[in-house]
PADREN-761377 format. One record per residue (C-alpha): x, y, z; residue number from 1; chain. Coordinates in steps of 0.5 Angstrom, whole numbers, plus 500, padded with zeros to 3 digits. Example, Ala and Ser with C-alpha at 12.3 -4.5 7.8 and 13.67 -1.06 7.14 Angstrom:
PT  east  north   up  resi  chain
PT   525    491  516     1      A
PT   527    498  514     2      A
This chain:
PT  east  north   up  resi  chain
PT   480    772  374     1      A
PT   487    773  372     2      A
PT   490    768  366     3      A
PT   495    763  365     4      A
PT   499    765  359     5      A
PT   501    757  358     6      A
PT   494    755  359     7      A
PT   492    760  353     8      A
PT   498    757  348     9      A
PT   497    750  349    10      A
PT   489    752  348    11      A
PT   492    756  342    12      A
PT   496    750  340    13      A
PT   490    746  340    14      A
PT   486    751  336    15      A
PT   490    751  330    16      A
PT   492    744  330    17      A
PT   484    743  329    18      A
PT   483    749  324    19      A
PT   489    744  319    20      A
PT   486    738  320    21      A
PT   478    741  317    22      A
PT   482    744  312    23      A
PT   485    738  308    24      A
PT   479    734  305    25      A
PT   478    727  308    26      A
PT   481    723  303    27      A
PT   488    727  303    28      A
PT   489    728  310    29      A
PT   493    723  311    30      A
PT   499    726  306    31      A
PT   498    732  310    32      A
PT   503    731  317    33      A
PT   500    737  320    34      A
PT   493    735  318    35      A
PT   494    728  320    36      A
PT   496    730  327    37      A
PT   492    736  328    38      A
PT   484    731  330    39      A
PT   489    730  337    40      A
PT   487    737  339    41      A
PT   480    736  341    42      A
PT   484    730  346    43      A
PT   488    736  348    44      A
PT   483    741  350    45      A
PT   479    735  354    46      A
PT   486    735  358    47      A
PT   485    742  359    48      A
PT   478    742  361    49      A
PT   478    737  367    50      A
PT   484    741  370    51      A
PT   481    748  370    52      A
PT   474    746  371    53      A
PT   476    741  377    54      A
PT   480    747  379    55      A
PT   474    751  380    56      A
PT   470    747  383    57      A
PT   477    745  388    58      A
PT   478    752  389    59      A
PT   470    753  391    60      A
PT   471    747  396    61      A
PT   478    750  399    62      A
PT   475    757  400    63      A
PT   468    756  402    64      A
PT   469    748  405    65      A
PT   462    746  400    66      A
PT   461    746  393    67      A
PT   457    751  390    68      A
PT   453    747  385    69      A
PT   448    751  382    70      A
PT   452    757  381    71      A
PT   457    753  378    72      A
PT   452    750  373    73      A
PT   449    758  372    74      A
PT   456    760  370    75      A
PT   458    753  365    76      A
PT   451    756  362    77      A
PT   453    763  361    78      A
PT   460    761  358    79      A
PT   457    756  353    80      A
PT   449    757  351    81      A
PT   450    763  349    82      A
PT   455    764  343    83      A
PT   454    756  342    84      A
PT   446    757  341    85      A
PT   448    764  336    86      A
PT   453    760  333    87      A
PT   447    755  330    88      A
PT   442    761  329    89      A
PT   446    764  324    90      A
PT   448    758  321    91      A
PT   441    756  321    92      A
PT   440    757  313    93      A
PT   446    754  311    94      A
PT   444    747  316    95      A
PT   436    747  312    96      A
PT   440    747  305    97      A
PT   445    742  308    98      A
PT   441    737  312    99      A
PT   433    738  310   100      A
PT   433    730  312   101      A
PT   434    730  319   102      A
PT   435    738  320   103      A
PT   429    737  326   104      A
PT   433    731  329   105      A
PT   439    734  329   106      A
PT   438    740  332   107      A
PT   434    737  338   108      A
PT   441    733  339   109      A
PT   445    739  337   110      A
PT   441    744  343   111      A
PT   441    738  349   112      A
PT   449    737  347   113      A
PT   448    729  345   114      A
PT   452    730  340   115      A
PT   456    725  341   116      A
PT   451    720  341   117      A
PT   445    723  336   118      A
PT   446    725  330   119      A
PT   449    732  329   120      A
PT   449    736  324   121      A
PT   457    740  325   122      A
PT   462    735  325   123      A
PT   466    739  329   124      A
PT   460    740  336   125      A
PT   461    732  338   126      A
PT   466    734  343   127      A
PT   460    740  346   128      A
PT   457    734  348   129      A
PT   462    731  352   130      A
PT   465    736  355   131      A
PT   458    738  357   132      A
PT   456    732  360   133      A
PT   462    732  364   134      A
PT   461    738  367   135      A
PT   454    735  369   136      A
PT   458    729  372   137      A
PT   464    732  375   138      A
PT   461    737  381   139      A
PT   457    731  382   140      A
PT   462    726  383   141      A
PT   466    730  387   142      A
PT   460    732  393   143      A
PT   459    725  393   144      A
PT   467    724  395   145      A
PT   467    729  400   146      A
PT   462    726  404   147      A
PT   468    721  404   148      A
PT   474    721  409   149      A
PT   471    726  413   150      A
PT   477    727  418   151      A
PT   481    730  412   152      A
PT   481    737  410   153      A
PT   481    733  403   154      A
PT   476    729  404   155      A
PT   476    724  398   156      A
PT   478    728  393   157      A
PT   485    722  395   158      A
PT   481    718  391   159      A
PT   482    722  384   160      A
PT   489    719  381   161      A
PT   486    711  383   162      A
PT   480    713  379   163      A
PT   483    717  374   164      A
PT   487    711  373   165      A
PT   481    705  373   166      A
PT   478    711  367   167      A
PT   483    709  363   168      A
PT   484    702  363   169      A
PT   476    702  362   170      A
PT   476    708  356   171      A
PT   481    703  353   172      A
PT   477    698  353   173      A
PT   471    700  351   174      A
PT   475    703  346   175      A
PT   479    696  344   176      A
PT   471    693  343   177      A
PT   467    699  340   178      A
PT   468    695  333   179      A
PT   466    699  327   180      A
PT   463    706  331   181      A
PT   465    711  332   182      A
PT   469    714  338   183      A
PT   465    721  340   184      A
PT   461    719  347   185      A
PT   463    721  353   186      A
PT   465    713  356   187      A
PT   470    713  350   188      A
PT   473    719  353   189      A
PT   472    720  360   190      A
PT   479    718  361   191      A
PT   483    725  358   192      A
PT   479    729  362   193      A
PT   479    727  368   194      A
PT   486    725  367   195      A
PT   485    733  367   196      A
PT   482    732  373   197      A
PT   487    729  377   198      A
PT   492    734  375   199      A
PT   488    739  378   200      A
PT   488    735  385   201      A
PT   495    735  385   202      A
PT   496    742  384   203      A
PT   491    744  389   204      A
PT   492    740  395   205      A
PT   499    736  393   206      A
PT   501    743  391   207      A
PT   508    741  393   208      A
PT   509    734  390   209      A
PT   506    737  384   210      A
PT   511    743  384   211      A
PT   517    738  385   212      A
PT   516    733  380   213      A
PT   514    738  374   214      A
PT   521    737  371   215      A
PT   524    737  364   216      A
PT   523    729  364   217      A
PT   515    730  363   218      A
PT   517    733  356   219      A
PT   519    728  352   220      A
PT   516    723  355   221      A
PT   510    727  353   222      A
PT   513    727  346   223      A
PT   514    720  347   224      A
PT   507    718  348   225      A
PT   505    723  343   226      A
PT   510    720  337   227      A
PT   504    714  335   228      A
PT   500    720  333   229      A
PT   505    722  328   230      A
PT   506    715  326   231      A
PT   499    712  326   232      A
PT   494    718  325   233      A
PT   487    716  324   234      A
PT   488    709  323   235      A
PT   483    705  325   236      A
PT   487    699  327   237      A
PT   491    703  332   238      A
PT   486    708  334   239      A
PT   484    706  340   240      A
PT   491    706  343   241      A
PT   493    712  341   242      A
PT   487    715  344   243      A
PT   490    713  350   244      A
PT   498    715  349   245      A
PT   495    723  347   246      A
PT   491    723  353   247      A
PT   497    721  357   248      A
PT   501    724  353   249      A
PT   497    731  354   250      A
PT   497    731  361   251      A
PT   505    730  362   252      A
PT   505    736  357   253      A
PT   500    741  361   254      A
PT   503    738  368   255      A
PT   511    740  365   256      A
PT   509    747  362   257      A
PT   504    750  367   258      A
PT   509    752  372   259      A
PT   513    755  367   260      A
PT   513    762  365   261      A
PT   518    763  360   262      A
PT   514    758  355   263      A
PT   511    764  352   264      A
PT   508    765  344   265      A
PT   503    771  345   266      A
PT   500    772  339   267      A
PT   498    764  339   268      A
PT   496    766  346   269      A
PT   492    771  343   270      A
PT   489    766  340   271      A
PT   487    761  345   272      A
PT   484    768  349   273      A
PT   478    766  343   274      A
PT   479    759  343   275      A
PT   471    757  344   276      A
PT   469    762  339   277      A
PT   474    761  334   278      A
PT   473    753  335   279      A
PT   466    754  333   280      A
PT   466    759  327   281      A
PT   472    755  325   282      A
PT   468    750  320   283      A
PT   464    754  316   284      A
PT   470    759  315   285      A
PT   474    753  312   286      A
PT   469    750  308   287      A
PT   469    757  304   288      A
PT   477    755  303   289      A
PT   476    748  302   290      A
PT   472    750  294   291      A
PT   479    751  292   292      A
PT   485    747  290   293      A
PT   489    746  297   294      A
PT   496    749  298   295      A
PT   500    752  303   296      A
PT   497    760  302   297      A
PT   490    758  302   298      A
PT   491    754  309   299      A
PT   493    761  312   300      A
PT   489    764  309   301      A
PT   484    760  312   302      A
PT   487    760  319   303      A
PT   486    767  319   304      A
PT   479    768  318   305      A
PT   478    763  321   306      A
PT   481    766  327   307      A
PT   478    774  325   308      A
PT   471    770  325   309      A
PT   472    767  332   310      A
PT   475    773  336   311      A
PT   470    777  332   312      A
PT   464    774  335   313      A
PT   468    772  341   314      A
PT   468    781  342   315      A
PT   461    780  339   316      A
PT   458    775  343   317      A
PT   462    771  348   318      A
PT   466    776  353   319      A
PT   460    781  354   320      A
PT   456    775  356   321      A
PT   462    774  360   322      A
PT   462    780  364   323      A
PT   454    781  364   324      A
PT   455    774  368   325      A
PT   460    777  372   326      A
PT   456    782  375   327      A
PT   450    778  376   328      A
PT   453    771  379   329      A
PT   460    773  380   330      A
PT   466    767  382   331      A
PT   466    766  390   332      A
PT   472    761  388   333      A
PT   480    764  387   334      A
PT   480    761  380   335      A
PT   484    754  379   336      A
PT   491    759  378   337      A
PT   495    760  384   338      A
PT   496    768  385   339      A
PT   504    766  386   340      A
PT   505    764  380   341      A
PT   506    769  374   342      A
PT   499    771  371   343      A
PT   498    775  365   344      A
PT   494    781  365   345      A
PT   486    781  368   346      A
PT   480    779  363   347      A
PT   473    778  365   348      A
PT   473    770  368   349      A
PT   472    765  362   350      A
PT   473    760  367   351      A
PT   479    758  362   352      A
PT   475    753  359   353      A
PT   477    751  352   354      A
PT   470    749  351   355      A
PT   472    746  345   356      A
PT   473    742  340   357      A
C-alpha cells in the first residue's frame, strides 16, 4: 500500500500535540498554550481512524462486493497486540514498582483493551480501548447496512452521515449527563470516529461531491470550531462541548487537507510514519523529563527521545511484523487512497491507522 503524506502530517501533528501535553505536570498545564491544547490530539486521531479504517473496509466491499471480516480482524491484530503487548512486557517492572495495589486488575484491562472502562495502569492507552472496540463494532455495523438497500450498488452505507450525526447529538448528550466521571469510554466518543467514518463514505462513493466541496472554507471553519479548545482547555465546565466542536473541527480539517498535495511537512510526516510506536513509548521517555524543572530545552529534549524511542521499536517491532503479516495475509482490498491522488512512496501496509492515543 502506498501512503497519504497529509495523512502522515496530521498523525504527526497529533503526536507531538500529545507528547507536550505529557511533559507539562497537571498542575501547570494549563499556563502552557500548547499543553493546554495538545490532549485534543487523541480526538484528532479518532478522526483519523474511523476514515482510514472504514476506508479499508469500503474498499474491500468495492472491490470484492462483501466484507472480509475475519481477514480484517487478523490484519487489526498484527498491527496492534503485537508492539502493544512488547510495549507492557518491557514496562512490566516499572508497573510492579508503580502499581503493586491493583497490578493484576490492570493488566487484565490493559491486555482486553477496556481500558476505558477498568482500571489502567498507563494513562495514556485509554484511547487503545476505544479505538479497538470501534474496530470490533465497525465491520459489524457495516454488514448489517449492506443487507440494506439491496438495489443499490452502496447498499446502506446511505445511511452513514444521518448516523454520524445522531452519534453526535447522542455523544453530546452522554457527555453533558456524564457528572463527575471521566470521559474515556467508547460511548463518550463514538461521534469522532465515526465522523470519520462518514468522510470515508463520502470519499468512496460520493467521490465527486467530496472533491467539489473540499474548498478553502472548511479551514477556517475548522479552526473556528477549534478555537474553544485554545480558550477553554480542560475545563471541566465546558469540556463536553468542546469534545463535540474538536470532533467536528477535526473532520473539516482531515476533509480540507486530504485532497491537497502541496501541504507538506516531511520530517513531521516522518513522525506520523511511527506514530503508533511513538504514542505508546512516548509516556515513559517523558516521565524521564519531567524529574527536572520544566523548560523550553527540556521539552524538545523530550520530544526527541520520545520520537527516537517510538521510531526505534517501531523498526524493532511494529514494521517486521507488518510485513511478515503481509506475506501471510496479504490486503485484498486497494487501500482507503485513491491511486489518482498523489501518494508518497510505497511502505509495508499499516493500514494507516493512527492506533493511538
Amino acid at each position: 500500500m502506498k501512503r497519504s503524506p497529509q495523512l502522515d502530517l496530521l498523525r504527526g501533528i497529533a503526536v507531538l500535540a500529545v507528547i507536550v501535553h505529557h511533559y507539562y505536570p497537571e498542575a501547570v498545564r494549563d499556563s502552557h498554550f500548547l499543553s493546554k491544547i495538545g490532549w485534543a490530539g487523541v480526538d484528532l486521531f479518532f478522526v483519523l481512524s474511523g476514515f482510514l479504517i472504514s476506508g479499508l473496509l469500503f474498499s474491500d466491499w468495492k472491490r470484492n462486493g462483501r466484507l472480509s471480516i475475519g481477514r480484517f480482524f487478523v490484519r487489526r491484530g498484527f498491527k496492534i497486540y503485537p508492539a502493544f503487548y512488547v510495549f507492557l512486557l518491557l514496562t512490566l517492572p516499572l508497573l510492579v514498582v508503580q502499581h503493586p495495589a491493583h497490578l493484576f486488575h490492570g493488566l487484565a484491562s490493559e491486555c482486553l483493551f477496556v481500558q476505558d472502562y477498568r482500571e489502567h495502569l498507563w494513562p495514556h492507552t485509554w484511547s487503545l480501548g476505544v479505538e479497538e472496540q470501534f474496530y470490533f463494532c465497525l465491520p459489524f455495523i457495516l454488514l448489517l447496512l449492506t443487507k440494506l438497500r439491496p438495489s443499490r450498488a452502496e447498499r446502506g452505507f446511505s445511511l452513514i452521515p444521518a448516523i454520524s450525526i445522531a452519534l453526535v447529538m447522542i455523544c453530546s448528550w452522554f457527555r453533558a449527563h456524564n457528572g463527575n466521571a471521566g470521559f474515556d469510554g467508547l460511548h463518550l466518543r463514538a461521534d469522532a470516529l465515526f465522523l470519520g467514518v462518514a468522510l470515508g463514505y463520502g470519499f468512496h462513493f460520493r467521490r465527486a461531491s467530496f472533491e467539489r466541496l473540499a474548498r478553502w472554507w472548511l479551514l477556517p471553519l475548522a479552526l473556528a470550531l477549534l478555537a474553544p479548545l485554545a480558550c477553554y482547555g480542560l475545563q471541566r465546565r465546558t469540556l463536553p462541548l468542546v469534545l463535540t466542536l474538536n470532533a467536528v473541527g477535526f473532520a473539516l480539517l482531515l476533509w480540507w487537507i486530504f485532497p491537497r498535495a502541496g501541504v507538506r511537512l516531511p520530517p513531521v510526516e516522518r513522525i506520523g510514519f511511527y506514530s503508533y510506536s511513538i504514542y505508546l513509548w512516548h509516556l515513559p521517555v517523558v516521565h524521564v523529563f519531567r524529574a527536572f524543572a520544566p523548560s523550553v530545552p527540556m521539552l524538545c529534549a523530550a520530544i526527541v527521545a520520545s520520537c527516537a524511542a517510538g521510531i526505534l521499536m517501531g523498526k524493532l517491532v511494529e514494521w517486521p511484523v507488518l510485513v511478515l503479516r503481509d506475506r501471510l495475509f496479504p490486503d485484498k482490498s486497494h487501500g482507503p487512497v485513491d491511486s489518482s491522488l498523489p501518494l508518497a512512496s510505497p511502505a509495508p501496509s499499516a493500514d494507516y491507522s493512527p492506533a493511538t492515543s
